[in-house]
C-alpha positions in Angstrom: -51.6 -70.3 -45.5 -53.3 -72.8 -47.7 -56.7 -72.2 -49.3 -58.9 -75.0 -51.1 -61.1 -74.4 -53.4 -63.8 -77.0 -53.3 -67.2 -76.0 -54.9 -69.8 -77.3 -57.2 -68.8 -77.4 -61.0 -72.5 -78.3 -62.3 -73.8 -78.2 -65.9 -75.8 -76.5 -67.9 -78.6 -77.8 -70.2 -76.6 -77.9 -72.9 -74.4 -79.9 -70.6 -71.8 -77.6 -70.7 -69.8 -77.3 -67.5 -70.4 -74.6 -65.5 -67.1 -72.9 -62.9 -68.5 -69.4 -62.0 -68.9 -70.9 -58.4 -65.0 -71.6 -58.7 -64.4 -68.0 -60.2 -66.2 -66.6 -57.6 -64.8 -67.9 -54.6 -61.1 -67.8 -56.5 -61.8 -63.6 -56.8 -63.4 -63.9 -52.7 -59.9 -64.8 -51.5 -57.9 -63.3 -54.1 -57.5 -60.0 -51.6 -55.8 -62.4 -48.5 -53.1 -64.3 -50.8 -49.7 -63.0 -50.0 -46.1 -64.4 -50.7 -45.7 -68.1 -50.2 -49.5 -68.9 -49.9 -50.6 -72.3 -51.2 -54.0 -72.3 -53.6 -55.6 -75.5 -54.1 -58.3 -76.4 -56.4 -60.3 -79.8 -55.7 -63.8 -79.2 -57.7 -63.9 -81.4 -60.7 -63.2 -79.2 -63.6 -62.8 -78.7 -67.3 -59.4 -79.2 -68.3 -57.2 -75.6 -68.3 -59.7 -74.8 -65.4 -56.6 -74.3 -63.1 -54.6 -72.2 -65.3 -57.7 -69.9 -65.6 -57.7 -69.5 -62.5 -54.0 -68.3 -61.9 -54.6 -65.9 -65.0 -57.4 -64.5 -62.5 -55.3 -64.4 -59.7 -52.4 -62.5 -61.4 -54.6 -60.1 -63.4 -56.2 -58.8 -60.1 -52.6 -59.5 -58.0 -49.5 -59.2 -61.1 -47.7 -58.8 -57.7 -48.1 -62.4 -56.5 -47.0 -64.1 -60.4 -44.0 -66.4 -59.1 -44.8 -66.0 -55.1 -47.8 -68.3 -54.5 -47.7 -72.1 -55.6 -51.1 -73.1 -57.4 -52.3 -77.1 -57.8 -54.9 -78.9 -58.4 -55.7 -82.2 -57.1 -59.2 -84.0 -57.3 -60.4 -85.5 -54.8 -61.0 -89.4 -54.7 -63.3 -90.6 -51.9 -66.3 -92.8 -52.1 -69.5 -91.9 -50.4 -69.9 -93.4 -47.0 -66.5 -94.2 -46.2 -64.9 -90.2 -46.7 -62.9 -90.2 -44.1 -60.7 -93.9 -44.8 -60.8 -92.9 -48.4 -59.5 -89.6 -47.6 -56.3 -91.0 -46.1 -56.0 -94.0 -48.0 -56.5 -93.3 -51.5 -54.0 -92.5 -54.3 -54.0 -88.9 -54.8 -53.3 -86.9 -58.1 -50.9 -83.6 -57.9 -50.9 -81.3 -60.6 -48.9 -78.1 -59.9 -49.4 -75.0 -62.4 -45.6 -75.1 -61.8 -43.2 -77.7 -61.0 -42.7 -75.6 -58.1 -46.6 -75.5 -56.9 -46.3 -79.4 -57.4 -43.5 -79.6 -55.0 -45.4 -77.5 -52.3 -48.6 -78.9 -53.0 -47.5 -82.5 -52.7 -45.9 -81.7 -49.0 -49.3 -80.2 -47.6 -50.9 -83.6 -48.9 -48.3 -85.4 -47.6 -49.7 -85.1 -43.9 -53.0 -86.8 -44.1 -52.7 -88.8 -47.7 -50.7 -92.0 -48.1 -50.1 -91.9 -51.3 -49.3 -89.2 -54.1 -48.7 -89.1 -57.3 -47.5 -85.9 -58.9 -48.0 -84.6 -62.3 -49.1 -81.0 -64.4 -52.4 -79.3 -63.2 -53.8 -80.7 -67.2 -53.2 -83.9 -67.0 -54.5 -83.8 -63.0 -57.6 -82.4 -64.4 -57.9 -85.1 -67.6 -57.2 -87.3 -65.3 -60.2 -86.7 -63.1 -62.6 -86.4 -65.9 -61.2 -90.0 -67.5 -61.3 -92.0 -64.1 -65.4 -91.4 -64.0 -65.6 -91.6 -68.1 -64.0 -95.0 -67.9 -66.4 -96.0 -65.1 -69.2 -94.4 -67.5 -68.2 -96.3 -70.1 -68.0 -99.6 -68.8 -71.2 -99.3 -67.2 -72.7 -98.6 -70.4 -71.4 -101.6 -72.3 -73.4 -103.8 -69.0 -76.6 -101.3 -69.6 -76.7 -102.1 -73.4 -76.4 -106.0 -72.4 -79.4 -105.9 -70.4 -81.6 -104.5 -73.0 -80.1 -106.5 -75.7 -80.7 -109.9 -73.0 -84.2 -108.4 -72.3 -85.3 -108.6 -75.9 -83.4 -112.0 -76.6 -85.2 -113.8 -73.6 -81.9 -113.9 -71.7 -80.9 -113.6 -67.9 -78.3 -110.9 -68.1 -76.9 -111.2 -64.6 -76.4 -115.2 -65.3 -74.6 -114.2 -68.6 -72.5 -111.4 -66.9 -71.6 -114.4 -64.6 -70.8 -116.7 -67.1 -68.7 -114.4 -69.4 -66.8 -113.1 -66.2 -65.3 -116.6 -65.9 -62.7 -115.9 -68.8 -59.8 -114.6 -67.0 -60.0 -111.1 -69.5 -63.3 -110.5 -69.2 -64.9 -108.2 -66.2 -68.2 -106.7 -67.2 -70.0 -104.8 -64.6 -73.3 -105.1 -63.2 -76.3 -103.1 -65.2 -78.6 -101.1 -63.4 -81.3 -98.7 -63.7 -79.1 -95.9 -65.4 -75.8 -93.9 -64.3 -76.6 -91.2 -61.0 -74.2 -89.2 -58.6 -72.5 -86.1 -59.0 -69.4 -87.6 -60.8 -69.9 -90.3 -63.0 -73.3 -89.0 -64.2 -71.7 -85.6 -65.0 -67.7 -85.9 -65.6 -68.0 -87.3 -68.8 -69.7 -83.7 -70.2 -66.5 -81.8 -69.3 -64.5 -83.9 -71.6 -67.6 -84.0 -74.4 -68.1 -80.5 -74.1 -64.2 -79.5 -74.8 -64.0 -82.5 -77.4 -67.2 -83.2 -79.4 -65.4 -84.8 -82.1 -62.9 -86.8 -80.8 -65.0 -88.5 -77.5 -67.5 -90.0 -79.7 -67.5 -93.4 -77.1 -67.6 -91.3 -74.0 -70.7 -89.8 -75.9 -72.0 -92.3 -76.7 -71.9 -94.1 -73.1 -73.6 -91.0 -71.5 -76.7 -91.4 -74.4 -76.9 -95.3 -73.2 -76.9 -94.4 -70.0 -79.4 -91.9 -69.8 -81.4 -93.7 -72.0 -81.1 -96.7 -69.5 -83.4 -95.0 -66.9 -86.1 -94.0 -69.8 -85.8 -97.5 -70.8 -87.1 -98.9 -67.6 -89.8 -96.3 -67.0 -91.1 -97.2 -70.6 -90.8 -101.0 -69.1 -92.5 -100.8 -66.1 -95.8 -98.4 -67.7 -95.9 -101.4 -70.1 -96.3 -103.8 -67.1 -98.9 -101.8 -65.8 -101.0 -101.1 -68.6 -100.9 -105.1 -69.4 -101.8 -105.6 -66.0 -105.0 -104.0 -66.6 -106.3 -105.7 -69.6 -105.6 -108.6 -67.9 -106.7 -108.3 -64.7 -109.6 -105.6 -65.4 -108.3 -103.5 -62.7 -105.7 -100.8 -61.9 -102.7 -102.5 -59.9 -100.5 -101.1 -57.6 -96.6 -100.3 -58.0 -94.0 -100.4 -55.8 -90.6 -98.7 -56.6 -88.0 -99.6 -54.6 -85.2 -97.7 -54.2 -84.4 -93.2 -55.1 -80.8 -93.1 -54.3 -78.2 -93.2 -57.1 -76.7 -95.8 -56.2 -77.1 -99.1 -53.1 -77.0 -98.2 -49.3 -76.4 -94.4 -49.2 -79.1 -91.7 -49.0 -78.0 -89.8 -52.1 -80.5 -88.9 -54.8 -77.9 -86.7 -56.6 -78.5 -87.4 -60.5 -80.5 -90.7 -59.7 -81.7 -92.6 -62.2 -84.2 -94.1 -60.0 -85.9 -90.9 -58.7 -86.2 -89.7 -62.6 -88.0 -93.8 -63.2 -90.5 -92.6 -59.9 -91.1 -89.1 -61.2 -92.2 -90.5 -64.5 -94.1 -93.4 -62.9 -96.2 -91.4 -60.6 -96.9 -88.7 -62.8 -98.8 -91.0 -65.0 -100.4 -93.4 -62.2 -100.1 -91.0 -59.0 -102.4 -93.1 -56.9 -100.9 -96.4 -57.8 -97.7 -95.9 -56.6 -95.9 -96.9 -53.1 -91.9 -95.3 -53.5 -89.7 -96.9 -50.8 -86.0 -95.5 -50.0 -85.1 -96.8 -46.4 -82.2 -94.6 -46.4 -83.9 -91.6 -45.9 -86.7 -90.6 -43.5 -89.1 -88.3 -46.0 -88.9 -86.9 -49.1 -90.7 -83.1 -50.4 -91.5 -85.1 -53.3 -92.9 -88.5 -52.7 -94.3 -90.2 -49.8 -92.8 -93.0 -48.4 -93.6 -96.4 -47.5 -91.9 -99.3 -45.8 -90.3 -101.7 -47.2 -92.1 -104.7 -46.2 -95.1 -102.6 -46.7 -94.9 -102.2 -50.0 -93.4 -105.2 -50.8 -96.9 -107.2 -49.7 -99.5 -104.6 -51.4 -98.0 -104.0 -54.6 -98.5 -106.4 -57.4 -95.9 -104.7 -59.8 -92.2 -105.0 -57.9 -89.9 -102.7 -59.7 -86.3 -103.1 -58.1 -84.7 -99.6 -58.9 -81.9 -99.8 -56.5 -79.8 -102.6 -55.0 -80.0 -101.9 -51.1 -79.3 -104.3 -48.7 -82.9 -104.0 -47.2 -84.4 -105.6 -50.3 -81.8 -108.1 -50.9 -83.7 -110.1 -47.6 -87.1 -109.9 -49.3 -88.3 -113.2 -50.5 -89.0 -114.1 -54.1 -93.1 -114.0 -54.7 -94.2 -115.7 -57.3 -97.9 -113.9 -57.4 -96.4 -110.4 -58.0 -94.9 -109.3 -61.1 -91.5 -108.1 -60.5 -89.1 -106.1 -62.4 -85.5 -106.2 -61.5 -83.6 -103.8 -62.8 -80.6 -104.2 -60.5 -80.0 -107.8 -59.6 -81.7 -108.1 -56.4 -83.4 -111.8 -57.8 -80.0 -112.6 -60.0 -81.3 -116.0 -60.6 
């Protein structure tokens, strides 16, 4: 028999990672293991994470220690195409043995194109660093766009220009990092190496610090708007998911900008996510809608929908995520 283990592997608020849900369904199947079982561990997870949880196994079972294979391997799918990414995507082995790599790498072998085998570690680092590096990059093209904001500078034409040298490939900025991976990955390494991941630090910082940014940004617009205009304007905020065209709001940068924005100017405010139907938080408008009554425009989130809206030149917008590039 094969059992995977994947569960949530959250943080605290000390952004240290959290695996009692990966203990605790470990110790549930712990009692059906038996000779020549294969245990899989998928949850993204702290680095020795699946070495723990053979030491947990063979303290409650000492009988099983060199009868059962143990691996990890992360999975790599993007949301809204799982099942093709499944299949398709490289896939990372890491045995707690050579053995368990061996076994483990013929289970994957009948849905997963390609594998790659390794140690259960460096499968685990390697998880962590795939998201960090995304993390990172993402941050370097978040610092820009504050830096181009105060200097008077279209970011997304400068990305565009300084992508033409053949070595160059900065990323798109946004309103801040969301999701349940690259939003939350880079802790596991921080949290095991303060000292050494200073970068990967310091990216998280510049990301969070992204979304504050552009709640800070468009209360500024707003309060402006009144001394100039003598009255209270209306807001629309476009976009709660983490990320364009999916109905996440894991982590999301964007829902953090509305909380702030509506706390402060609750009547003000029209919030428009067109991938999801309602929310127990906010209530929704349409996207056209909105788009006509608001005078403030804040472009939280890149979907599709807003990308056929026409520029208006009476409204004040704020594009956070390159739906106006030019």
């Amino acid at each position: 028999d094969v059992f995977l283990i994947v569960v949530p592997t959250p943080f605290n608020e000390h952004h240290q990672p959290d695996i009692s849900y990966v203990t605790a369904a470990t110790r549930q199947i712990i009692p059906y293991l038996k000779k020549g079982d294969l245990y899989i561990l998928e949850s993204t997870s702290p680095v020795g994470t699946t070495q723990k949880m053979a030491q947990l196994i063979f303290s409650e079972r000492p009988e099983l220690e060199d009868q059962i294979f143990i691996a990890y391997c992360p999975e790599r799918i993007l949301p809204g195409n799982a099942l093709y990414e499944l299949k398709y995507n490289d896939r990372v082995i890491g045995g707690y043995t050579p053995e368990s790599t061996r076994e483990a790498m013929a289970f994957y072998s009948h849905f997963v194109s390609s594998l790659h085998s390794t140690n259960s570690p460096t499968a685990e680092m390697c998880k962590l660093v795939e998201n960090s590096s995304r993390d990172v990059q993402i941050a370097f093209a978040n610092e820009l766009s504050i830096i181009c904001d105060k200097a008077g500078i279209n970011v997304w034409e400068l990305i565009q220009l300084a992508n033409k040298h053949p070595r160059v490939n900065i990323l798109q900025p946004g309103a801040g990092v969301g999701g349940h991976c690259i939003a939350v990955d880079p802790y596991f390494i921080t949290s095991d190496f303060p000292l050494e991941s200073q970068l990967i630090g310091k990216a998280r910082e510049i990301n969070n610090y992204k979304a504050f940014w552009c709640a800070e940004k468009i209360k500024n617009t707003i309060l402006t708007y009144q001394l100039e205009n003598k009255r209270k304007p209306k807001i629309a905020l476009m976009g709660l998911a983490f990320k364009a065209d999916i109905d996440d709001l894991r982590e999301s940068p964007a829902k953090y900008i509305a909380e702030k924005i509506v706390s402060e100017f609750p009547e003000a405010c029209l919030i428009v996510e067109p991938n999801i139907s309602q929310h127990p938080q906010f209530q929704l408008s349409e996207t056209g809608y909105a788009y006509r009554q608001a005078d403030i425009i804040a472009f939280l989130v890149a979907h599709k929908e807003f990308k056929t809206l026409p520029y208006d030149n009476s409204k004040l917008i704020l594009d956070f995520c390159g739906i106006f590039k030019k």
